[in-house]
C-alpha positions in Angstrom: -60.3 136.0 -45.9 -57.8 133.4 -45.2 -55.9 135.0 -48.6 -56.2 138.6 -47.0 -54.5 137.2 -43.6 -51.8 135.3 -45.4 -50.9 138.7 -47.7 -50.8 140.9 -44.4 -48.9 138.8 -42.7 -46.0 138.6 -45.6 -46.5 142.2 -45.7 -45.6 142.5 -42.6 -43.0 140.5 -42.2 -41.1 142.1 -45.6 -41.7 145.3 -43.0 -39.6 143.7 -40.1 -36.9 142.6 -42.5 -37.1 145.9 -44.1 -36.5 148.0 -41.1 -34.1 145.7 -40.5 -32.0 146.2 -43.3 -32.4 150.2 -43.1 -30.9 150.4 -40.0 -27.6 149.0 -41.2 -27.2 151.5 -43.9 -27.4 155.9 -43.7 -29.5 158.2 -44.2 -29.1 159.4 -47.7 -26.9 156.5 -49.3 -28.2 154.8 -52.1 -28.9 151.9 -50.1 -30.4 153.6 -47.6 -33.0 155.6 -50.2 -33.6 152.0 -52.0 -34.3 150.0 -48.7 -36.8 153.2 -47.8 -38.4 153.5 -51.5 -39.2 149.3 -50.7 -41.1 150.0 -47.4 -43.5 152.9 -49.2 -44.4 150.2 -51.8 -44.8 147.5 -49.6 -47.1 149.4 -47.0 -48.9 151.4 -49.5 -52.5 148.9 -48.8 -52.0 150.9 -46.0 -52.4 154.1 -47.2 -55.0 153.2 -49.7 -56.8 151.3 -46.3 -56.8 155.0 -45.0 -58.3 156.8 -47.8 -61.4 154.8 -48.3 -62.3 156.7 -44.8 -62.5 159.8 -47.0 -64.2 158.2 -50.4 -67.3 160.1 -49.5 -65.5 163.4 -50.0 -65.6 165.2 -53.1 -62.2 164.9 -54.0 -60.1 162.8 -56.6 -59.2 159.5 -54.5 -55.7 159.8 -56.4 -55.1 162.6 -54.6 -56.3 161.5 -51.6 -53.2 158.3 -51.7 -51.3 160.8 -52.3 -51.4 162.9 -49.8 -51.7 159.4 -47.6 -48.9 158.4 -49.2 -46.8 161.5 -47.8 -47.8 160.9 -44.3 -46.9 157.3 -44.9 -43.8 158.2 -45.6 -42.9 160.6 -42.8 -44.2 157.5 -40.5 -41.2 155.1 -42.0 -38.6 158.3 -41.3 -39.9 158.2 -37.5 -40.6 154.7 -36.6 -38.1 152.8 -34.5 -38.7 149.3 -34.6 -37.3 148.5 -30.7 -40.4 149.6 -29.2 -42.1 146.5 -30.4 -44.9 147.9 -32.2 -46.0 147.0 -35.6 -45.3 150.1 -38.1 -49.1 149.4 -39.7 -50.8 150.6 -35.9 -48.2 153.3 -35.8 -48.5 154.1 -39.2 -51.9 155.0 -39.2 -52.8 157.9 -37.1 -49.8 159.4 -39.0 -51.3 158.5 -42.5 -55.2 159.4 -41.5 -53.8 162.5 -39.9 -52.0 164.0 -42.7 -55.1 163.6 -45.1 -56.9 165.5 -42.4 -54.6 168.5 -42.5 -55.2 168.5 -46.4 -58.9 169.0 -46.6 -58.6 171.3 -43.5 -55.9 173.3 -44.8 -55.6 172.5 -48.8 -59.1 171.9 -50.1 -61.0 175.6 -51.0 -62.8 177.2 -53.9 -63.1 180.8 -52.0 -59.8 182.4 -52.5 -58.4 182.9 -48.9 -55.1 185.7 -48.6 -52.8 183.9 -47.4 -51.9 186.3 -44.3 -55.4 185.3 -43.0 -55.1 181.8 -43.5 -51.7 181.9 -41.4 -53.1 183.4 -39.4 -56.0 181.0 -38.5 -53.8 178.4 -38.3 -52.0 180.6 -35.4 -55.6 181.2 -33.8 -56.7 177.6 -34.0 -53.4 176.9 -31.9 -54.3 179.7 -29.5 -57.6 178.9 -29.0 -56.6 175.2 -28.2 -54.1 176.4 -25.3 -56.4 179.0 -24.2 -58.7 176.1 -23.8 -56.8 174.3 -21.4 -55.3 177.2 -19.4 -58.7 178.7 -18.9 -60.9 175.3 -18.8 -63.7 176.9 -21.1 -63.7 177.9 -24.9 -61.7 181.8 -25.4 -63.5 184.5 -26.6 -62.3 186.3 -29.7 -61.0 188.9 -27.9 -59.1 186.7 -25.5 -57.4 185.0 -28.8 -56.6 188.4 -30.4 -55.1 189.7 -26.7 -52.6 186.4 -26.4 -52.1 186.7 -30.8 -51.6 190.8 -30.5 -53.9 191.2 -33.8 -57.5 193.4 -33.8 -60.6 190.7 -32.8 -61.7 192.2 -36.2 -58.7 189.8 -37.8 -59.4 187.3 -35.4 -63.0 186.8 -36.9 -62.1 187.1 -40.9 -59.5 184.5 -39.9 -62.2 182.2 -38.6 -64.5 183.0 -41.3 -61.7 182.3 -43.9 -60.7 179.3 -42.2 -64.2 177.5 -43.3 -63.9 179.1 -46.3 -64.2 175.1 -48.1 -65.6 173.7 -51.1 -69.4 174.5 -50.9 -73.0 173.3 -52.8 -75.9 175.6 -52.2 -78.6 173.1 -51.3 -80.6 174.8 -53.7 -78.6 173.8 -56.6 -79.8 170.7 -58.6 -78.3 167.3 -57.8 -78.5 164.2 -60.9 -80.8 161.5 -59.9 -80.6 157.9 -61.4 -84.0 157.9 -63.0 -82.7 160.8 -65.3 -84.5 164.1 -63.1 -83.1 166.9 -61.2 -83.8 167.8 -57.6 -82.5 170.0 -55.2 -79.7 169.0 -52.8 -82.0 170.2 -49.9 -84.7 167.9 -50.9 -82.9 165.3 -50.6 -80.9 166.1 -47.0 -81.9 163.7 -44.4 -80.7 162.3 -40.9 -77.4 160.8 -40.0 -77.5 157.3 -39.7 -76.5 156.2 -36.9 -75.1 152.8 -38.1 -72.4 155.1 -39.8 -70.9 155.5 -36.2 -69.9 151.9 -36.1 -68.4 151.2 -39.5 -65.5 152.9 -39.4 -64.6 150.4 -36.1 -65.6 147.5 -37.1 -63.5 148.2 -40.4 -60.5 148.9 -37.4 -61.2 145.6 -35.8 -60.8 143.9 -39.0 -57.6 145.8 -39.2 -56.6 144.6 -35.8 -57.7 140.9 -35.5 -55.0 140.5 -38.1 -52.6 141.3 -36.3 -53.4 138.6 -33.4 -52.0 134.7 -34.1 -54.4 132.8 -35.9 -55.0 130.7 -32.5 -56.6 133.8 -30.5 -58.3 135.1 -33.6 -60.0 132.1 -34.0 -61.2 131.8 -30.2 -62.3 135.8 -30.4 -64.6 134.5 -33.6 -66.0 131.6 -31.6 -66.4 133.6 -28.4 -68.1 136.8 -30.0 -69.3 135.6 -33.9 -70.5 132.3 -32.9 -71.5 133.1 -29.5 -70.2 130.2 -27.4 -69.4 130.2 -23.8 -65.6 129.4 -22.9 -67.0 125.9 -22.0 -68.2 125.1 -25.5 -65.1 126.5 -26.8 -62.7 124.8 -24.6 -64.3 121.3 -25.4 -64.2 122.4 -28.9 -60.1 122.9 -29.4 -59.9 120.7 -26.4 -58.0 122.8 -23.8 -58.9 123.6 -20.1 -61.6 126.8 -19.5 -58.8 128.7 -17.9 -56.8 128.8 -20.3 -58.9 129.7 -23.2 -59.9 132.9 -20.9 -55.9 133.6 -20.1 -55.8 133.6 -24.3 -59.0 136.0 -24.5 -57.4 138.5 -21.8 -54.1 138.2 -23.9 -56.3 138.8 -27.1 -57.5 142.2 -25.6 -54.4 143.8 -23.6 -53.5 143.2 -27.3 -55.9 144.7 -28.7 -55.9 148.0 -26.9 -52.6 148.3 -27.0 -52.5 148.3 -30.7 -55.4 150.8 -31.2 -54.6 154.0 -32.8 -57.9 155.2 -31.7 -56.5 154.8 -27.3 -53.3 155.7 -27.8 
């Protein structure tokens, strides 16, 4: 673990001096295009960090950094380094965010016309402002009235838009003992332990992040299970000021959480 700390924190501060050094130089200079093609290699853990969100999806996980890899990038074009936040928490959303758009808009087996699949990009829009103006879900109608298109159009746009890769359940699945059975036999309930992995894999993320002094505290206070009594007598400082470092710990905390922001 102590490894994984010491590489992020190199990583980012190469980041910091990076940034740095592409502030001096324009936008399209050679200089400029070789201090920007550093970042992208240095912060690609990043975007392979995001894609294991989506291994359970039945695509290519090359692809998957790839397409991470493109969000990554349009994250270094927009980040500005004076507002004091670290590129990897505003990095993130960005990264996660473009995969997203690529199995909602890229990933299909049934042929879609195009014209309807612009189009159900126009309705999802719609729908969303409708939702707000009108404080309830729209009606089809109420999208095709605000769009100008038949509710007919409205609805094959819908239907096209889940038009993604599918399994019938009844198709057989390989099993490890060397038999077939059907995907349907196999379905079961959603565990609800998935719910939590995907934060505590962000908290990991985060505690990073915090000086080694605070981590270590957070750890004691919440892994170990002391009080702030046994952990003050432990690094031998006062009670109050082992709970001014765990308030500091979590204003940091939130304010680096994709997820609030």
């Amino acid at each position: 673990m102590a490894v994984t700390q010491n590489r992020g924190a190199k990583a980012r501060a190469l980041t910091r001096a990076l940034f740095e050094q592409l502030g001096r130089h324009d936008a399209g200079t050679a200089a400029h295009d070789r201090v920007r093609g550093a970042l992208i290699e240095t912060n690609l853990p990043l975007v392979h960090y995001a894609a294991l969100r989506f291994r359970s999806r039945n695509e290519p996980m090359e692809d998957i950094v790839q397409v991470g890899t493109i969000g990554l990038i349009h994250a270094i074009d927009r980040f500005d380094p004076a507002r004091g936040v670290q590129f990897a928490t505003f990095a993130l959303p960005t990264i996660v965010g473009e995969i997203r758009r690529y199995f909602r808009d890229s990933v299909r087996t049934v042929h879609v016309p195009r014209r309807l699949h612009e189009l159900w990009a126009q309705v999802c829009a719609t729908a969303e402002d409708l939702t707000v103006a009108l404080e309830r879900a729209p009606t089809a109608a109420e999208i095709a009235e605000r769009l100008s298109v038949p509710e007919e159009e409205v609805l094959a746009s819908v239907d096209a838009g889940r038009a993604y890769r599918v399994t019938s359940i009844e198709a057989d699945g390989e099993r490890q003992d060397g038999g077939d059975r059907a995907i349907a036999d196999r379905l079961g309930y959603e565990d609800p332990g998935l719910a939590g992995v995907e934060h505590r894999a962000l908290v990991r993320h985060l505690l990073v992040q915090l000086p080694e002094r605070e981590r270590r505290i957070l750890l004691m206070r919440y892994y170990r299970n002391l009080t702030q009594s046994q952990i003050s007598a432990e690094l031998g400082v006062s009670q109050m000021h082992v709970s001014r470092l765990l308030a500091r710990s979590f204003t940091r905390l939130r304010s680096a959480n994709p997820i609030d922001s």
